[in-house]
Structure formats: structure tokens, C-alpha cells
Steps between C-alpha positions, in 0.01 A plus 500: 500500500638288207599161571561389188553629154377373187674551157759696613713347240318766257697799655857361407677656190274810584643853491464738784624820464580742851646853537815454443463476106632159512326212314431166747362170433344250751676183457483146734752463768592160653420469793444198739138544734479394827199444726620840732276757612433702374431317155699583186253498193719649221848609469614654192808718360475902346763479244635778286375461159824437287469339164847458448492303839235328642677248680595795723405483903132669579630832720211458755253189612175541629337205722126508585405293802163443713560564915211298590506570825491922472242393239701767209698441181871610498702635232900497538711647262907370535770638273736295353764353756331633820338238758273729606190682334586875417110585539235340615105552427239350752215695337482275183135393383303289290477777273847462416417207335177545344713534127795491362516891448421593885782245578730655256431823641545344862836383397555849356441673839706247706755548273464888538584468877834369534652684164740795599 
């Protein structure tokens, strides 16, 4: 389990690219942590790449947080205006994080699950 997460400032202003042909880029998202359980580490926004706009709302957010007590990372991905995540990964690993490419294609996958 991964409780916490060096560097991931690297990843922002990356492009990820899933299945639906559209480009994405992983961009911060403001969010205010709390000391809940389990743990937030990261929160971040999937945008649409648009270079005529790129002021423009991320369409998904992903949020990474530590469960201490099942002893597992979770990965929740929300879309845009929901409360609620749309999926949700308990099976993430340390892997994951090992370099910017295997979280890119992380990202990729998560992103994979909750396109129509």
C-alpha cells in the first residue's frame, strides 16, 4: 500500500490517451484534504485536450486515497457534477506508481471504464 506519493507533480500537463480516440490531459484539481479515512493522497482532473480552450472544466477527476485500516490503495474516478464516484478500483498497487508511464497508462484504463 502507498501512503504517500512523491513527485506526483511530474504527471500534470501529461497526455493520456484511452479508447475513445479522444486526447486527455492530467491537470491539478483543488481540492481541500481532510484527516478522513480513508486518506486522500492525490486528487486530480482528466480534461479534454482543447487548445483553443484550456480554461475549460476537466470531464472526469480521479482521487487516490490510502484505507489504512483494509491495508489497500483506492482509486475513485467522479465525472464532472456527480457527488459520487462512477467507478471505483480497490485493486490499485505500488506498481501503479513505479513511473510516470505505468501511471499514465493507469489513468488510461480508469478512464477506459466509465466511457460509454
Amino acid at each position: 500500500m502507498i501512503k504517500e506519493i512523491e513527485n506526483f507533480h511530474k504527471i500534470y500537463g501529461e497526455q493520456i490517451y484511452p479508447a475513445d480516440g479522444t486526447v486527455y490531459t492530467i491537470e491539478k484539481a483543488s481540492i481541500v484534504k481532510t484527516n478522513s479515512e480513508p486518506e486522500l493522497l492525490e486528487y486530480f482532473e482528466v480534461k479534454s485536450w482543447d487548445k483553443y480552450n484550456p480554461n475549460k472544466p476537466g470531464e472526469y477527476q480521479i482521487a487516490i486515497f490510502a484505507d489504512h485500516k483494509n491495508q489497500h490503495n483506492i482509486a475513485a474516478v467522479y465525472k464532472t457534477g456527480y457527488q459520487g464516484p462512477i467507478f471505483t478500483d480497490k485493486g490499485m498497487s505500488a506498481v501503479h506508481f513505479k513511473t510516470i508511464e505505468f501511471f499514465k497508462t493507469y489513468a488510461v484504463t480508469l478512464i477506459n471504464r466509465v466511457i460509454k
